[in-house]
FIVOTI-253593 format. One line per 2 residues: their letters; for each residue x, y, z of C-alpha. Coordinates in steps of 0.001 Angstrom, whole numbers, plus 500000, padded with zeros to 6 digits. Each point is the difference from the previous one (the first is absolute). Layout:
N
A = X Y Z  ...
This chain:
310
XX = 465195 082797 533523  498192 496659 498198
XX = 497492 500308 502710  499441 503986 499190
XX = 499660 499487 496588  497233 497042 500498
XX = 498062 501987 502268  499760 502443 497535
XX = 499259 497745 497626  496998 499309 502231
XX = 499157 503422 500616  499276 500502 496526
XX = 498185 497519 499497  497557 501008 502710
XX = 499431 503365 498747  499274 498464 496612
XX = 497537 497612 501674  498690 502377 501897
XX = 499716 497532 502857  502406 497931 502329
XX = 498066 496252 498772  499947 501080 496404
XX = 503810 500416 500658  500547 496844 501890
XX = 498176 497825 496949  501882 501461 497402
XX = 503467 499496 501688  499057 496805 501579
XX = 500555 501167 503554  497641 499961 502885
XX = 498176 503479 500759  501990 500309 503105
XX = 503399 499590 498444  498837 502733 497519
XX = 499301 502172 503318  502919 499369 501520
XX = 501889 500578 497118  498502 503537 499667
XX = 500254 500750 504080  503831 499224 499616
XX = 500025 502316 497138  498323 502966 502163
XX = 502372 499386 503455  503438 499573 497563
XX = 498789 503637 498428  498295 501448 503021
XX = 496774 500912 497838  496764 499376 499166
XX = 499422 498425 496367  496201 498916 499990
XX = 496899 501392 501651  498023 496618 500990
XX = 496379 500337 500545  497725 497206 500293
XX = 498372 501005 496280  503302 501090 497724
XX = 504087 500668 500011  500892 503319 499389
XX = 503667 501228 499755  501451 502073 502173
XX = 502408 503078 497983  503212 498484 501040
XX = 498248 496551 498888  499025 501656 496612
XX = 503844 500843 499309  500890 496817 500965
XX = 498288 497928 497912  501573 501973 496971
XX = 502812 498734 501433  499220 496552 500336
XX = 498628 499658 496194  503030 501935 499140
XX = 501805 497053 501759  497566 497126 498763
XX = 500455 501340 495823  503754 499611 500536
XX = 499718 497033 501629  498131 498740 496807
XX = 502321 501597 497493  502857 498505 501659
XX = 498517 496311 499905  498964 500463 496201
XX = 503730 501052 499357  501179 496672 502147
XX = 497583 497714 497436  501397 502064 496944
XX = 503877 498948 501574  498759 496746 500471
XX = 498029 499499 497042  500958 501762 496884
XX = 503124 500736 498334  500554 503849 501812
XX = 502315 501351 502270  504025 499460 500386
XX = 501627 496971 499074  503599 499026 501329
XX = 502120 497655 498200  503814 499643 500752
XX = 502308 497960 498134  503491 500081 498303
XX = 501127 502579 497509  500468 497303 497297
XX = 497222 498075 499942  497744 502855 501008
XX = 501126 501510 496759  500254 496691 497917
XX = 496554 498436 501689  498591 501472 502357
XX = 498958 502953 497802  498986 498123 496549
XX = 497968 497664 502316  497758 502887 501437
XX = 500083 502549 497352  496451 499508 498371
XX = 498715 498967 503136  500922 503583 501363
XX = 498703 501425 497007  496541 498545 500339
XX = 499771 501272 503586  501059 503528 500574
XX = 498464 500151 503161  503373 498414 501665
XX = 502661 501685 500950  503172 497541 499971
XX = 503341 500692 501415  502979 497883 498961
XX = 502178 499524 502458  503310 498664 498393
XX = 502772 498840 502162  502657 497258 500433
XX = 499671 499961 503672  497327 498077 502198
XX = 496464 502355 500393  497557 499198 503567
XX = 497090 500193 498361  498260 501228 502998
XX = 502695 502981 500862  500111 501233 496471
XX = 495904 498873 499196  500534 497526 496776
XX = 497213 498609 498494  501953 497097 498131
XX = 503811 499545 499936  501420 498480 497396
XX = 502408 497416 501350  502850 498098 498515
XX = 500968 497114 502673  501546 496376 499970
XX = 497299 498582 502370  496817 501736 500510
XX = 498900 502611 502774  499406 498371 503072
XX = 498190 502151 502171  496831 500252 502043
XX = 499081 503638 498349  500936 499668 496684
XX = 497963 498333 496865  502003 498165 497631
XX = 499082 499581 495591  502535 498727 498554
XX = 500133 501543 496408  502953 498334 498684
XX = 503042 497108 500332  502875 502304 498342
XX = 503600 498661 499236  503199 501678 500977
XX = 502045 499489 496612  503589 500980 498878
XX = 500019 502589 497147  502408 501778 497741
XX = 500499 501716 496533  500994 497839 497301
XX = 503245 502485 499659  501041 498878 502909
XX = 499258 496655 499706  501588 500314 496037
XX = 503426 501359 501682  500489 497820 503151
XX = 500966 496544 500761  497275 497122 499689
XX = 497259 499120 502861  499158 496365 499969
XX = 499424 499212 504149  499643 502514 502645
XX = 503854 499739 500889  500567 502211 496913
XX = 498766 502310 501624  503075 501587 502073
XX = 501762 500765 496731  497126 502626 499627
XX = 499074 503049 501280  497059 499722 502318
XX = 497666 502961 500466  498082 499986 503071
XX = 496521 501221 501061  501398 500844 503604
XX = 496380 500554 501382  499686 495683 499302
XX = 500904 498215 503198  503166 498058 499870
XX = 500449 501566 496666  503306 498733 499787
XX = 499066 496213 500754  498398 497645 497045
XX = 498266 496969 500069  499745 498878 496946
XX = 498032 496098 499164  500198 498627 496557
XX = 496125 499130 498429  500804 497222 498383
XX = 502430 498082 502153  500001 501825 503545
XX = 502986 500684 500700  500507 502425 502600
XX = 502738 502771 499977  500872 502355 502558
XX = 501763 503308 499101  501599 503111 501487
XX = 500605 502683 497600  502319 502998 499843
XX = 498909 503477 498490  501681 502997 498957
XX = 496747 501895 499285  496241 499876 501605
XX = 496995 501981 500363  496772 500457 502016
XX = 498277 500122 497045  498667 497672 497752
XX = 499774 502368 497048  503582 500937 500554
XX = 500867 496624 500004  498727 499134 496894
XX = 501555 503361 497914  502927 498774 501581
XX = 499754 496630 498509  498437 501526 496682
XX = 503328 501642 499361  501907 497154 500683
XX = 501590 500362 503112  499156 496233 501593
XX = 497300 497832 501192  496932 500830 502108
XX = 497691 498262 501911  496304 501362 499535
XX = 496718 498562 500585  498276 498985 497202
XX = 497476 502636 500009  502165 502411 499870
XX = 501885 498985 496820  496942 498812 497773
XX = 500149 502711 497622  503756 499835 499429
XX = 499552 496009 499756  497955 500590 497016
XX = 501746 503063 498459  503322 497792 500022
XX = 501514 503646 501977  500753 496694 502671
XX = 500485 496188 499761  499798 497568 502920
XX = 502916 498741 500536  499946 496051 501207
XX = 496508 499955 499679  499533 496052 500772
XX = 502157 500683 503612  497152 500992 502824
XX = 500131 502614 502692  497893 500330 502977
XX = 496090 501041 498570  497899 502914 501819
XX = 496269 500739 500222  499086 502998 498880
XX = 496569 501005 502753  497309 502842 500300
XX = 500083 500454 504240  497181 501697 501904
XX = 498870 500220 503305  497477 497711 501072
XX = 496596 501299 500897  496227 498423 500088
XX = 499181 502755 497510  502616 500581 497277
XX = 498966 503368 498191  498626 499458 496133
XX = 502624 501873 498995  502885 497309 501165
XX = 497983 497419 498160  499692 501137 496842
XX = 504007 500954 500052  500452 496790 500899
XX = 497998 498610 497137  501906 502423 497668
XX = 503544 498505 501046  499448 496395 500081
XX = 498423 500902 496588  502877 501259 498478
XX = 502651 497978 501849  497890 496598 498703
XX = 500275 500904 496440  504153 500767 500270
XX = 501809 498467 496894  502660 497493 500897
XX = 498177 497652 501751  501647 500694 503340
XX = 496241 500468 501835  499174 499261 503150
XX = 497923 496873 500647  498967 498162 503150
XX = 500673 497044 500368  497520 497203 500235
């Protein structure tokens, strides 16, 4: 088929030419490659194309409908590769973006909101999911990844975005009606309310930021959720202790709707990451989203930002 559509590539260019050399110059080919390409053209079809004399090319009437077809061909050809540069160069076109319900509602969203108001030539879909996305099977543009390590994989592009805590939270009515938390121990006289979509969500490993002690914990639950806004409603009306990430609690932090509870006691930290594929030519579009989140996710309050390290 490739070689089809090149000799008819060439075909039209020697009608335009009006000559087999003028042809071969302006493709770059030798004059007998041009006139092979057109012989293969006239055996495939079982017609003749051109009239050759020795003074001019003439086309033949089944040549003269086919080289309506072949411009026909060449002008989509063209539109098509000005659509590829638009995709690859400006800020058109679908965008995919999957992440988690909460902080695709608490982040995600504020981060790109103007952006996507300046361009309204994108179309972006939100994909928002607890469970693991292949960005190839469900064609992602940038997945927005919460992990304890980052991505490892030959495929995939890693920005880290943020280093988030995991942090213990409750109402202060609870807090104001149940028995004292000093040390992580005190924490099996509570009611623990767990994020079950966390793995090992029932193990803690908690290390003290001062001193560093280590202690190791498995708690018991009577409630627990899949969802991290259930969790905390759960917690707002007083019904235990949850363990949240940090981004997911900043509002409530500052509202005083939730208090951390043993605040100077450490859990295990995450890093929040924008994933892509990797390719030599990552579309404008994935760029400037890029530019948007580590934007947004630079200037967070609380001084929990990601920062290399040097």
């Amino acid at each position: 088929m490739l070689d089809q559509l090149r000799a008819m590539g060439v075909f039209a260019c020697v009608v335009e030419k009006s000559s087999f050399s003028g042809a071969a110059r302006d493709l770059g080919i030798t004059t007998s490659a041009v006139s092979q390409q057109i012989r293969s053209l006239e055996q495939e079809m079982e017609v003749t194309l051109l009239h050759r004399s020795t003074r001019k090319l003439s086309l033949t009437e089944a040549g003269q409908a086919f080289f309506h077809s072949c411009q026909e061909m060449l002008a989509a050809a063209e539109r098509g590769k000005i659509r590829i540069n638009e995709l690859r160069d400006d800020l058109v076109g679908d965008l995919r973006i999957a992440t988690t319900p909460e902080i695709g509602a608490t982040h995600v969203v504020p981060a790109l909101s103007h952006w996507m108001s300046a361009h309204r030539g994108l179309m972006v879909h939100f994909e928002a999911d607890n469970q693991y996305i292949d960005l190839i099977e469900e064609r992602i543009d940038i997945a927005i990844r919460m992990s304890s390590k980052m991505e490892d994989a030959n495929n995939l592009s890693c920005t880290p975005l943020a280093r988030v805590d995991q942090i213990l939270v409750a109402s202060p009515s609870y807090l104001n009606q149940t028995v004292p938390i000093s040390r992580p121990e005190d924490l099996q006289n509570h009611d623990l309310i767990p994020v079950n979509i966390m793995k090992n969500y029932q193990h803690f490993s908690f290390q003290h930021s001062a001193t560093g002690e280590v202690v190791n914990l498995e708690m018991k639950h009577r409630l627990q959720t899949n969802n991290v806004f259930v969790a905390k409603s759960l917690c707002q009306h007083g019904h235990g202790i949850a363990r949240i990430l940090y981004l997911d609690v900043q509002k409530e932090l500052m509202n005083g709707t939730l208090v951390e509870v043993l605040p100077e006691w450490k859990l295990p930290t995450f890093t929040l990451s924008a994933v892509t594929l990797k390719r030599e030519q990552q579309p404008m579009k994935i760029h400037r989203c890029l530019d948007a989140l580590k934007q947004y996710f630079s200037q967070l309050p609380g001084g929990r930002i990601f920062q290399e390290a040097s």
